[in-house]
BAFI-366887 format. One record per atom (N, C-alpha, C): x, y, z. Coordinates in pm, whole numbers, padded with zeros to 5 digits, always signed. Layout:
REM residues N
XYZ ...
//
This chain:
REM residues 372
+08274+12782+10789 +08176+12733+10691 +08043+12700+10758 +08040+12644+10882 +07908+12590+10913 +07865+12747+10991 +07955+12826+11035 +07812+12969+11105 +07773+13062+10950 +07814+12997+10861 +07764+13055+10737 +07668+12979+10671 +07654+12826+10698 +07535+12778+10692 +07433+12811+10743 +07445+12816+10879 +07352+12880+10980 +07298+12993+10919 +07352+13082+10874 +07330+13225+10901 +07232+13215+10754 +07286+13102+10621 +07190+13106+10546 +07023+13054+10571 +07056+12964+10659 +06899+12880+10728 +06873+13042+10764 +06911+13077+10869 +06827+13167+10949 +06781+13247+10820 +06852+13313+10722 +06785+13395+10607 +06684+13382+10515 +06697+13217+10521 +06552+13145+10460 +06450+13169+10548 +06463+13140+10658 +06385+13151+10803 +06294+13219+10780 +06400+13324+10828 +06339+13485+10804 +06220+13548+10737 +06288+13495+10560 +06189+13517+10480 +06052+13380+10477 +06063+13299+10544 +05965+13196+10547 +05866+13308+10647 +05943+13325+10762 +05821+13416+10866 +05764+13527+10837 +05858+13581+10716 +05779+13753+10639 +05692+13687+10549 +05688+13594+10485 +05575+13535+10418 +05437+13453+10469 +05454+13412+10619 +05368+13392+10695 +05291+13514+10764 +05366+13565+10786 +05323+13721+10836 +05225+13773+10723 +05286+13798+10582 +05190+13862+10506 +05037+13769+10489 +05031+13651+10472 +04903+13579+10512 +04865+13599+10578 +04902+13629+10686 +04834+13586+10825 +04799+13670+10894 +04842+13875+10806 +04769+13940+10827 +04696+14003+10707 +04697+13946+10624 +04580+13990+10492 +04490+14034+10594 +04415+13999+10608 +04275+14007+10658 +04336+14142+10731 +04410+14194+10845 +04448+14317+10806 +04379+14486+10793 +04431+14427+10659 +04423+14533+10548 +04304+14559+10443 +04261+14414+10416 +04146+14419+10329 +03997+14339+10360 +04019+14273+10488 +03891+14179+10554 +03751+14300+10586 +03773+14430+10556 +03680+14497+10573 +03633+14531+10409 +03734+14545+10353 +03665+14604+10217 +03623+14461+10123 +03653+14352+10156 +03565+14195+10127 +03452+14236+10190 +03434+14242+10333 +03335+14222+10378 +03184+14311+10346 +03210+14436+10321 +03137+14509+10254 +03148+14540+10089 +03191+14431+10035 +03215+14384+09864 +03229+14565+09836 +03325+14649+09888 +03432+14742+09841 +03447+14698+09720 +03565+14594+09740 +03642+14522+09641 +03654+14376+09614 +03647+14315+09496 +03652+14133+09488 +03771+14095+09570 +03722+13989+09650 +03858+13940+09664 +04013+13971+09606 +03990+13867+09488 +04118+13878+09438 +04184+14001+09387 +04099+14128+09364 +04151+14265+09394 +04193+14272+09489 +04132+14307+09628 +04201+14307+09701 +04357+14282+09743 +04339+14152+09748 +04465+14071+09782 +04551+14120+09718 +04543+14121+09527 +04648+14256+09495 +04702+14324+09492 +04623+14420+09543 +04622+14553+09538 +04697+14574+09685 +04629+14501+09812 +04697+14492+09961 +04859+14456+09906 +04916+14371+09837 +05010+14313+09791 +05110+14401+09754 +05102+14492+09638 +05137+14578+09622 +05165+14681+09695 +05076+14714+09812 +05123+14868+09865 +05222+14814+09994 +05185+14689+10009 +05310+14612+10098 +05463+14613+10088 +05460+14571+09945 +05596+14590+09918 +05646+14772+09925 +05569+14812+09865 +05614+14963+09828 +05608+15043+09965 +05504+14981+10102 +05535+15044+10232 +05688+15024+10256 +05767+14896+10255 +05874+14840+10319 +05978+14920+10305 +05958+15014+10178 +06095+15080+10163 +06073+15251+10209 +05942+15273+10297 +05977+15407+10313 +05995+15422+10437 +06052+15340+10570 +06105+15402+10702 +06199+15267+10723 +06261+15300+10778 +06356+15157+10876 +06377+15197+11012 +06306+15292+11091 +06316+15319+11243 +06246+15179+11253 +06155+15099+11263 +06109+14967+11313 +06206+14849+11321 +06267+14830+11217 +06421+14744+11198 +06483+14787+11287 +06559+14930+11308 +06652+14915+11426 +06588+14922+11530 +06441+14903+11605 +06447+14889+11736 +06409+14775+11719 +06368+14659+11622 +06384+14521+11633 +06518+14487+11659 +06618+14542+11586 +06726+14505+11554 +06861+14533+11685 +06807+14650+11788 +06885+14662+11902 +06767+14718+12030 +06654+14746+12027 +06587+14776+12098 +06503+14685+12210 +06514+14528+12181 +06495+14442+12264 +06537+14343+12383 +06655+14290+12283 +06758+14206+12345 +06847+14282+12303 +06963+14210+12422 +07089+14264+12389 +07175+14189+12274 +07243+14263+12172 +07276+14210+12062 +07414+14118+12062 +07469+14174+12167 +07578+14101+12213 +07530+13958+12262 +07444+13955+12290 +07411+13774+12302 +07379+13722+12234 +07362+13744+12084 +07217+13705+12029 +07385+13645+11915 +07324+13510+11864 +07420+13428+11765 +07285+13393+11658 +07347+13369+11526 +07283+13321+11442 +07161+13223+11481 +07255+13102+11577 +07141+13001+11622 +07018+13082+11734 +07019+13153+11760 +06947+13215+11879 +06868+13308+11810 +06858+13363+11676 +06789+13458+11598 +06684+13320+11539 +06759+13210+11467 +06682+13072+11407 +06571+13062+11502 +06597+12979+11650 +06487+12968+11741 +06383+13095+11788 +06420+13234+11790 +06336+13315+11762 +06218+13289+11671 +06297+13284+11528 +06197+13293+11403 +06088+13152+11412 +06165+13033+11460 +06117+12885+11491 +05946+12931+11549 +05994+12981+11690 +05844+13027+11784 +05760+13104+11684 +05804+13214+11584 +05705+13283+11560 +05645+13234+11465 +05715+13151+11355 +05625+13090+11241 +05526+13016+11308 +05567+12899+11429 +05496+12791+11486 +05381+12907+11546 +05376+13022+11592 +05261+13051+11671 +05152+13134+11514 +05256+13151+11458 +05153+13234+11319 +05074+13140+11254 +05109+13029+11260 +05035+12885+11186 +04930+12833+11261 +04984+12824+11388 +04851+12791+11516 +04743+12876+11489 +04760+13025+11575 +04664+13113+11533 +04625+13137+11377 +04638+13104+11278 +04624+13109+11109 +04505+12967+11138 +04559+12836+11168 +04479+12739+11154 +04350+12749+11216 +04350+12825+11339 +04187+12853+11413 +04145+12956+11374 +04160+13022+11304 +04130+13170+11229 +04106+13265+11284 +04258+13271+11447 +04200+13396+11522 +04347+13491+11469 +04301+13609+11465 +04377+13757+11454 +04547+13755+11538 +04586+13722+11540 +04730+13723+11662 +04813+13823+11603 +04902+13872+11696 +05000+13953+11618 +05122+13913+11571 +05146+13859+11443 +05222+13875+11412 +05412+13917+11431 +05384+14036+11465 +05534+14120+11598 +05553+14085+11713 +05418+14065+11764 +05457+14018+11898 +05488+13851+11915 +05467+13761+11823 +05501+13654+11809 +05661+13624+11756 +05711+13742+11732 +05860+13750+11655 +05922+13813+11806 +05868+13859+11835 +05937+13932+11903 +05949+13827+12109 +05797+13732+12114 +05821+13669+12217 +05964+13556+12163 +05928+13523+12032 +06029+13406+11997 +06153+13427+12032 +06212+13557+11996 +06330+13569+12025 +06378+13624+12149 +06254+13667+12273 +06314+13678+12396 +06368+13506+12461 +06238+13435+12429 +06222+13295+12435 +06394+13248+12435 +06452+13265+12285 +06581+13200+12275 +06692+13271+12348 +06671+13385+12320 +06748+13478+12387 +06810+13421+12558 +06670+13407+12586 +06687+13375+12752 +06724+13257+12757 +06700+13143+12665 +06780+12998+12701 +06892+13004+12680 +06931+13101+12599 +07090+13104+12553 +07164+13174+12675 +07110+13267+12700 +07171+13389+12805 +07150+13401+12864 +07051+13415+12972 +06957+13424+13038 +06913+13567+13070 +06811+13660+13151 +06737+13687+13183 +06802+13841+13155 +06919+13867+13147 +07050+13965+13193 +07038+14017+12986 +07002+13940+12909 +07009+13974+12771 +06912+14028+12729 +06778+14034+12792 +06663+14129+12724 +06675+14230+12789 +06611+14347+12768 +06584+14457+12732 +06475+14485+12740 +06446+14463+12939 +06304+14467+12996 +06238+14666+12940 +06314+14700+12974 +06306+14834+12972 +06255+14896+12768 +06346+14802+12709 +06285+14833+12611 +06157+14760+12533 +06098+14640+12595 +06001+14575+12587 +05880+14678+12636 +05922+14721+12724 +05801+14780+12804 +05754+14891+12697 +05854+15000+12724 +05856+15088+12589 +05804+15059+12492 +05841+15000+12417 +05870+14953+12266 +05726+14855+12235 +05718+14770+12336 +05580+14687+12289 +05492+14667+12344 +05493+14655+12510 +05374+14639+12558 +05275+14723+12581 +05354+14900+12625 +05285+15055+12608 +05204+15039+12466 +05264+15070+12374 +05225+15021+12262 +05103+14967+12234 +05138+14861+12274 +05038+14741+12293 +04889+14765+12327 +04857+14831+12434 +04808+14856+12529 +04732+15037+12463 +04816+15088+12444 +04743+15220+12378 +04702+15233+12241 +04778+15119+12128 +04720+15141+11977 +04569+15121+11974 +04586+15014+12024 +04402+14921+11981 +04318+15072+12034 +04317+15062+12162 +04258+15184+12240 +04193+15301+12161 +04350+15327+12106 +04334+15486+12039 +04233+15460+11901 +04332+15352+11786 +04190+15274+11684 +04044+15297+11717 +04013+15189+11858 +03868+15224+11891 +03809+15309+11936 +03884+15404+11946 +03792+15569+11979 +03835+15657+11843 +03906+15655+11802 +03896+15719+11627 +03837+15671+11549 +03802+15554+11539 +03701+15455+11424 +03591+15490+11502 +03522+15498+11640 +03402+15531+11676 +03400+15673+11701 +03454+15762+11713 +03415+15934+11674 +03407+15885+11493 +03461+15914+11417 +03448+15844+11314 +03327+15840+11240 +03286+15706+11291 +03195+15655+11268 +03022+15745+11285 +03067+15760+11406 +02956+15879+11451 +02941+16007+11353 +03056+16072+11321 +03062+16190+11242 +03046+16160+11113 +03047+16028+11075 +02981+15979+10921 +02849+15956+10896 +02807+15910+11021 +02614+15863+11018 +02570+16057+11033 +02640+16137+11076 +02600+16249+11127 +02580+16330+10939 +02705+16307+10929 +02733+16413+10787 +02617+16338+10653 +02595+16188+10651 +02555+16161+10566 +02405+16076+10607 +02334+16131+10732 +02267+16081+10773 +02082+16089+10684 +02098+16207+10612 +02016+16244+10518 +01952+16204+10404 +02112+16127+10380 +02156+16126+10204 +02049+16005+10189 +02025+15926+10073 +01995+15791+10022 +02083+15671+10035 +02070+15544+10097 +02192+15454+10131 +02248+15429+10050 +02205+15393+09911 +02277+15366+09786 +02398+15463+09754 +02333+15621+09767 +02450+15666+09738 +02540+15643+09836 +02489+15679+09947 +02586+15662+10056 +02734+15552+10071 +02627+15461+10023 +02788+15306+10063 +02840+15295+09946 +02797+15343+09823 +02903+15372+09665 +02986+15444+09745 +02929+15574+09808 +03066+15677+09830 +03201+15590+09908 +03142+15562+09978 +03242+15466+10147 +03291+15392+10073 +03224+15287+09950 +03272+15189+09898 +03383+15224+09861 +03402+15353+09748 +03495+15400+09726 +03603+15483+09747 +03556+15523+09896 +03685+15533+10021 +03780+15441+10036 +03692+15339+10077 +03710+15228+10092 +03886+15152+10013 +03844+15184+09891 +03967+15152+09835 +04115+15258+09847 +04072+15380+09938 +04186+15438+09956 +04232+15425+10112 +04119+15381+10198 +04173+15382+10314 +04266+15212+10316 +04161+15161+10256 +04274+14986+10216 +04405+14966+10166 +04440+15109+10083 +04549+15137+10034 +04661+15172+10168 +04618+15259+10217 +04673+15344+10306 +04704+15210+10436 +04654+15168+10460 +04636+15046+10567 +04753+14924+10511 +04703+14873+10403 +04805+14813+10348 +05006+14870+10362 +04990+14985+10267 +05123+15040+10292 +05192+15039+10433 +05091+15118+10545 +05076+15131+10673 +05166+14994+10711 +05113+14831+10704 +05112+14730+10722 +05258+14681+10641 +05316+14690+10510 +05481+14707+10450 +05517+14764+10565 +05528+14866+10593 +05605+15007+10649 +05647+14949+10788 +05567+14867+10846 +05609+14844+10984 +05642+14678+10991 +05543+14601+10915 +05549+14469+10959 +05710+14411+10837 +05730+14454+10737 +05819+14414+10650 +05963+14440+10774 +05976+14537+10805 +06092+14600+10885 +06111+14490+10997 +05985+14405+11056 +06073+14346+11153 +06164+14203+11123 +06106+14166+10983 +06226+14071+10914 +06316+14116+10876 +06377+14272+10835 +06462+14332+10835 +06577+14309+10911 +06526+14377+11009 +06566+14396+11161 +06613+14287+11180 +06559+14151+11168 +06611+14015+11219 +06727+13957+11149 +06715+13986+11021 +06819+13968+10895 +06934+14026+10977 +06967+14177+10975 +07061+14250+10979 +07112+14181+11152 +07006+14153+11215 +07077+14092+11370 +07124+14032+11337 +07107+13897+11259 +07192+13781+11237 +07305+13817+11167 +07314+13911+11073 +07455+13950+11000 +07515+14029+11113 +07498+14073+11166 +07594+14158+11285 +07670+14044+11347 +07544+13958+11424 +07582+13838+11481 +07668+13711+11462 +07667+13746+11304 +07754+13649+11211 +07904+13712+11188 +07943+13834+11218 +08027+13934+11193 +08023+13957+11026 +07880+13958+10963 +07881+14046+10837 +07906+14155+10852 +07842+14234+10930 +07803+14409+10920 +07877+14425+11058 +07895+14558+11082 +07960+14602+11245 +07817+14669+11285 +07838+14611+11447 +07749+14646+11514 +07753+14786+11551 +07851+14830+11528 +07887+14985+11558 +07832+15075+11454 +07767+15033+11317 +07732+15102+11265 +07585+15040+11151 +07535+15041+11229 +07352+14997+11201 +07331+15022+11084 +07264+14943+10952 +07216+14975+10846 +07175+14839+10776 +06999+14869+10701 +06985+14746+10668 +07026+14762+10518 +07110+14623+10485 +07214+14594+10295 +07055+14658+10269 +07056+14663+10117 +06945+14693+09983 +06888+14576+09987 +06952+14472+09999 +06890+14324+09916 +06856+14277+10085 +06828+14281+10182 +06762+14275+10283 +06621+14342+10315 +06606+14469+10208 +06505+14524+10200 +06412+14512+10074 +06457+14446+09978 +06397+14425+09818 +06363+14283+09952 +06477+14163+10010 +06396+14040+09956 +06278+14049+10053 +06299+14117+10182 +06204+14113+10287 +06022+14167+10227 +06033+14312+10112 +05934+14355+10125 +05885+14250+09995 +05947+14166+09932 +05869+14095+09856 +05879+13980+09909 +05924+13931+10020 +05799+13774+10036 +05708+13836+10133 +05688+13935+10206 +05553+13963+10257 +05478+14013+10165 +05496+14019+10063 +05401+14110+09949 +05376+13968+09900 +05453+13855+09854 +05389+13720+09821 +05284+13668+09877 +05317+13692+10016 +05236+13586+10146 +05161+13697+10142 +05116+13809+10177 +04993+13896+10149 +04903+13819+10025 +04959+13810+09886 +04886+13766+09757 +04848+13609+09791 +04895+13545+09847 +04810+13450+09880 +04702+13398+09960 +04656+13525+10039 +04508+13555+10141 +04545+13444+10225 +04457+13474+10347 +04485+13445+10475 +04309+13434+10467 +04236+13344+10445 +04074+13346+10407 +04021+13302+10536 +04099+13239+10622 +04002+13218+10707 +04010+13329+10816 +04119+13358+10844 +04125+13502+10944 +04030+13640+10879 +03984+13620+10750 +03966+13749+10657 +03817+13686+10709 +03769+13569+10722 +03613+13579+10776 +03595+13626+10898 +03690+13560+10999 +03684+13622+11107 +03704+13834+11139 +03783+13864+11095 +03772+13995+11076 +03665+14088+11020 +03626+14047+10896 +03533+14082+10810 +03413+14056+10863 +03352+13978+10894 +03216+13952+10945 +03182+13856+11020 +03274+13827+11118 +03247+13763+11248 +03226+13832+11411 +03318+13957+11347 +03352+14043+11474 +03199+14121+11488 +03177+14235+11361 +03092+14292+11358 +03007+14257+11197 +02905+14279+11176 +02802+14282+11087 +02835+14426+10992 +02959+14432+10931 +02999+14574+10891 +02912+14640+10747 +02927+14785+10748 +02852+14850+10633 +02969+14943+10608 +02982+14970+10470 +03054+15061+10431 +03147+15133+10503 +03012+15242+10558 +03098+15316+10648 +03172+15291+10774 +03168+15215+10825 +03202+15140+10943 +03348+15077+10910 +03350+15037+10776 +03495+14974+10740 +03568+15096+10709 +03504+15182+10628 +03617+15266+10587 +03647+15364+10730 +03586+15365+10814 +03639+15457+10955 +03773+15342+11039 +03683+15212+10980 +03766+15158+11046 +03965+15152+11008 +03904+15096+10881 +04072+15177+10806 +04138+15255+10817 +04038+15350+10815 +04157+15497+10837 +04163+15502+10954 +04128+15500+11083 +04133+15497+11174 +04272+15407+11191 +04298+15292+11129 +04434+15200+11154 +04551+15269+11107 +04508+15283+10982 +04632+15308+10850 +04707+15434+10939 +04617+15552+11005 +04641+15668+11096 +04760+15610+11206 +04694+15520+11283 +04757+15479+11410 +04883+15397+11369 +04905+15334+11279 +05020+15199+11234 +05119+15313+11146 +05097+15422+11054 +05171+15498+11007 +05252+15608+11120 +05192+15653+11216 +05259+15712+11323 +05297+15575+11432 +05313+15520+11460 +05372+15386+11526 +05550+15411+11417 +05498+15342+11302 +05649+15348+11182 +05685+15421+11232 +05678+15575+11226 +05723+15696+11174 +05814+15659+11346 +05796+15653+11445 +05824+15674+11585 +05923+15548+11622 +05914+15421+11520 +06003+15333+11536 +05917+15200+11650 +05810+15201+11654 +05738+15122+11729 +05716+14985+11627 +05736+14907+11689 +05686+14764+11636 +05585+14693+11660 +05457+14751+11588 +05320+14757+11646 +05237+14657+11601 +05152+14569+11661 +05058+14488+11596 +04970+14541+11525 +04980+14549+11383 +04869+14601+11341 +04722+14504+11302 +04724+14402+11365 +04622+14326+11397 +04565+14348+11515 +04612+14413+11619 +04523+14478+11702 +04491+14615+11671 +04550+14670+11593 +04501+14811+11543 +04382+14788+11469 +04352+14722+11424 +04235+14706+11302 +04138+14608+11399 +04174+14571+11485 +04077+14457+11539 +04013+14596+11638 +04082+14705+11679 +04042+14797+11751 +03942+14869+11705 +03966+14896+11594 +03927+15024+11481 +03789+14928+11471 +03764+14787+11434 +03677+14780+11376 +03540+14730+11516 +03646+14702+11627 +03497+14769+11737 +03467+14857+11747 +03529+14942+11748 +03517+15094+11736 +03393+15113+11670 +03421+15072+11523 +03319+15111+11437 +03215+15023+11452 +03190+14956+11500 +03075+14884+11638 +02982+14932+11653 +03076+14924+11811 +03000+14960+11957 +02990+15106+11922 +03014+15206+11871 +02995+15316+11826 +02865+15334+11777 +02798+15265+11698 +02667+15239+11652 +02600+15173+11764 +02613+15075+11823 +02519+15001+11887 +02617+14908+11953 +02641+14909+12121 +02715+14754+12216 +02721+14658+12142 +02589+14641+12101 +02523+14469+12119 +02573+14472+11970 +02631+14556+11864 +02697+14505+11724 +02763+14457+11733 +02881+14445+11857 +02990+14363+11875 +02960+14222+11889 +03023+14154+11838 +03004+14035+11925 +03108+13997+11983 +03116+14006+12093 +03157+14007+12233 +03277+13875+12253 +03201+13829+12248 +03284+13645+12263 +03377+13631+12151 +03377+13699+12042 +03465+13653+11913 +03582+13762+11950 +03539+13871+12007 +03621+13976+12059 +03688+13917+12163 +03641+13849+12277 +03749+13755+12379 +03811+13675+12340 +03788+13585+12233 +03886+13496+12201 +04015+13595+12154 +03974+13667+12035 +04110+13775+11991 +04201+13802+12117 +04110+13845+12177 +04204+13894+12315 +04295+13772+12364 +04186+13680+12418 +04288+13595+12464 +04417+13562+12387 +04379+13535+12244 +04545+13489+12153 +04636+13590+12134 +04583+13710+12192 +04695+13848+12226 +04767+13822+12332 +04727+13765+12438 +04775+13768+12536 +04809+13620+12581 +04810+13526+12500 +04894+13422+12446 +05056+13445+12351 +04979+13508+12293 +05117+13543+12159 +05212+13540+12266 +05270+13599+12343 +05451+13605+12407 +05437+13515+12449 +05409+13471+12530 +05459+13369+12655 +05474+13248+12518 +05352+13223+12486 +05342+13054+12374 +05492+13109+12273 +05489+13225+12227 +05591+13177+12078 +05800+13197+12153 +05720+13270+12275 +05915+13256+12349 +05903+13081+12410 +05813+13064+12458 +05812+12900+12480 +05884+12843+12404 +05854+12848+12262 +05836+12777+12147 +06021+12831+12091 +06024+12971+12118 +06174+12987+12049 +06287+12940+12146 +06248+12935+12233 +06302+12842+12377 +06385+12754+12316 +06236+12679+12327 +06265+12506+12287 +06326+12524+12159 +06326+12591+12023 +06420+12528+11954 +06561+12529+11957 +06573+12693+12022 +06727+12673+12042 +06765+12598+12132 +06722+12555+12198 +06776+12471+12327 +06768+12287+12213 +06671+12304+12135 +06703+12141+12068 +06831+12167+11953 +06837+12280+11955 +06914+12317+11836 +07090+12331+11881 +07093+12370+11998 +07238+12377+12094 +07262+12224+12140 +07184+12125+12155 +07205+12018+12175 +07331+11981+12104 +07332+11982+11986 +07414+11927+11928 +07543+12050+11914 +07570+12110+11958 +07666+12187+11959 +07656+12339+11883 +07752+12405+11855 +07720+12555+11806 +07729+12546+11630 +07747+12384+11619 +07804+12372+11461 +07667+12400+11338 +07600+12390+11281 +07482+12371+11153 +07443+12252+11202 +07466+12144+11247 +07389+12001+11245 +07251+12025+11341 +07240+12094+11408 +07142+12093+11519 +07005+12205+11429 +07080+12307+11388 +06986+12418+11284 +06919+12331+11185 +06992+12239+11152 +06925+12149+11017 +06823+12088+11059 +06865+11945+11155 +06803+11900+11205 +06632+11949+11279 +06669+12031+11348 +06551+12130+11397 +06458+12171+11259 +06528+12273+11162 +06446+12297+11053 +06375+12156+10953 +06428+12036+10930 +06352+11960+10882 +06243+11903+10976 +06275+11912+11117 +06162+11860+11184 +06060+11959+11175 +06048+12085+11171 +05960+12187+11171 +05901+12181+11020 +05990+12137+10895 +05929+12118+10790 +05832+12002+10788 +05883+11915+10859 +05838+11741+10819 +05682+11764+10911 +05687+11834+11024 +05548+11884+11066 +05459+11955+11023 +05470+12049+11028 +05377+12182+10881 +05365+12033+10749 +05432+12013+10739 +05372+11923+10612 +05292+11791+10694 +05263+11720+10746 +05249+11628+10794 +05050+11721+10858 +05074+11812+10935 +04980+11915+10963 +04887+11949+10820 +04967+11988+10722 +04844+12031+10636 +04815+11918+10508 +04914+11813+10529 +04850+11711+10440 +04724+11616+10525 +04766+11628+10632 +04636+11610+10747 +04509+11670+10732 +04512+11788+10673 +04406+11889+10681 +04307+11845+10527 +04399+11845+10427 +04403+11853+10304 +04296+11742+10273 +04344+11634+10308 +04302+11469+10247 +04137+11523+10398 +04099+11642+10466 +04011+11597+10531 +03899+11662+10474 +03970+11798+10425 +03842+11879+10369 +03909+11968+10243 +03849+12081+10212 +03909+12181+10081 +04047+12262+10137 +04122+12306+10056 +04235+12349+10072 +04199+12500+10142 +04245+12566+10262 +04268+12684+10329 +04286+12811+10243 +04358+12812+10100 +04360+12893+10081 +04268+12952+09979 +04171+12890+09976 +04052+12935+09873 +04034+13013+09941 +03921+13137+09856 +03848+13196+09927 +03730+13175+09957 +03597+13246+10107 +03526+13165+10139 +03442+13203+10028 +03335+13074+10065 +03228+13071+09965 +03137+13224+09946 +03125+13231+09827 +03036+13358+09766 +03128+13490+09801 +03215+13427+09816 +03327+13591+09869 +03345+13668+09723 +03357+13595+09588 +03399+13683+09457 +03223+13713+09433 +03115+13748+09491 +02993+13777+09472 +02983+13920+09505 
//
């Protein structure tokens, strides 16, 4: 009875971190087509909402290399999937509250080396498939983004360099809403799958499913692609300033290269089974569509901070999934320690944003003159 408690916490978990995830990468998918009033806000957010859910159900190669491509599964217990998810919500809320870009995957994915290794130690990950799987990855998406969004970009000022601007950014504008589409789905397709993936670990781990024969249930994939399609509809406004018009001073065309340029790179990532930040794909794409025009469009320093909370994300959220399983094993392998742990993580987040609340306007508005 109590590793079936567990296994229900961890499923709430789960879907608590696919619903942080979809906030926390709105900005994403649609912080370019706000920023060049493409689309109103609250379209947006919609519309991103929608193609979220409907990405989630067309690949599951990302689930199974979440799901056996990291750690070894043979170590991994219900409580050790919990402290995973623990690190990654705690690092998605950090980076969400300063309104820098983080990834998302790679915050799920340090969490649960994090627990992994307090539980097991060093002998249970799956250096070999880290390397592979996320840091290559890692290291070549953004890259590739910022040289396809800047050829791109170039071959758009080239083709329409003639025209009248008016017509010009109607046209892009209304790219715009298909490359946002495409980006969005892009963004279901890969980021929904790694709550998947985590679900189905813990049922293996729980002895629901046999590990001998991989498959994520139906209702692991309905509930996953709709709370990131929730947490998408509730905008992520302050990361969506930072994206939208902190990085670069964007025009039309510049967003929509930048989009497609992502939606391109994050749809072949899925298709290949990679578990890709697509917050550095779009943070790529949209220097790209930059420094492509002009160095000095970037701004530089807002671009180092991003970096730096990239290269924070592992180390801080396995820290973090560390420590819960290790507060969470304290008390033995029974539910009392999972509970315990989860109300303290509740009683904080609340304590954190009623802090915030009573100081200034609520986070999830959108910013001022944004429905203009």
């Amino acid at each position: 009875m109590g590793s079936d408690i567990v296994l229900y916490i961890v499923i709430v978990t789960a879907l608590a971190f696919d619903f942080t995830n979809g906030f926390h990468d709105t900005a994403n998918a649609i912080a370019t087509s706000i920023s060049t009033r493409a689309m109103s806000p609250r379209a947006a957010v919609a519309m991103s909402s929608v193609f979220n859910f409907v990405g989630a159900f067309i690949s599951l190669e990302v689930a199974a290399t979440v799901a056996s491509g990291i750690v070894n599964a043979g170590a991994v217990t219900p409580t050790v999937v919990f402290g995973g998810l623990i690190g990654a919500i705690a690092w998605n809320l950090a980076t969400w509250w300063f309104g820098l870009p983080s990834s998302s995957s790679h915050a799920l994915i340090g969490g649960m080396i994090g627990s992994v290794f307090v539980a097991d130690g060093a002998s249970a990950i799956n250096g070999d498939g880290i390397v592979e799987k996320v840091i290559i990855p890692a290291l070549i998406a953004p890259t590739l983004a910022f040289a396809v969004a800047g050829v791109s970009i170039l071959i758009a000022y080239r083709v329409v360099g003639r025209q009248r601007p008016g017509v010009v950014n109607r046209g892009y504008r209304l790219g715009q809403i298909v490359t946002g589409s495409m980006f969005s789905l892009a963004h279901g397709t890969n980021d929904a799958q790694k709550t998947m993936g985590i679900i189905t670990l813990a049922l293996i781990a729980n002895g629901n499913l046999s590990a001998n024969d991989f498959h994520v249930p139906t209702w692991v994939v309905i509930c996953s692609a709709t709370a990131i399609s929730l947490g998408t509809y509730s905008g992520g406004w302050r990361i969506i300033r930072t994206m939208g018009s902190r990085i670069i001073k964007m025009d039309p065309a510049q967003g929509f290269s930048a989009q497609g340029a992502g939606a391109a790179v994050v749809l072949t990532a899925s298709h290949l089974g990679f578990p890709l930040s697509t917050t550095h794909v779009i943070s790529g794409g949209v220097m790209g569509a930059g420094a492509a025009k002009r160095l000095s469009a970037v701004r530089w320093g807002v671009a180092g901070n991003i970096a730096l909370a990239w290269l924070l994300t592992l180390p801080c959220s396995a820290f973090i999934g560390g420590l819960a399983y290790g507060l969470s094993s304290i008390f033995g392998s029974d539910a009392l320690g999972v509970i315990l742990v989860a109300l303290l993580v509740i009683g904080l987040i609340a304590a954190a944003f009623g802090t915030r609340v009573r100081r200034g306007p609520a986070l999830t508005t959108p910013p001022a003159g944004a429905e203009a």
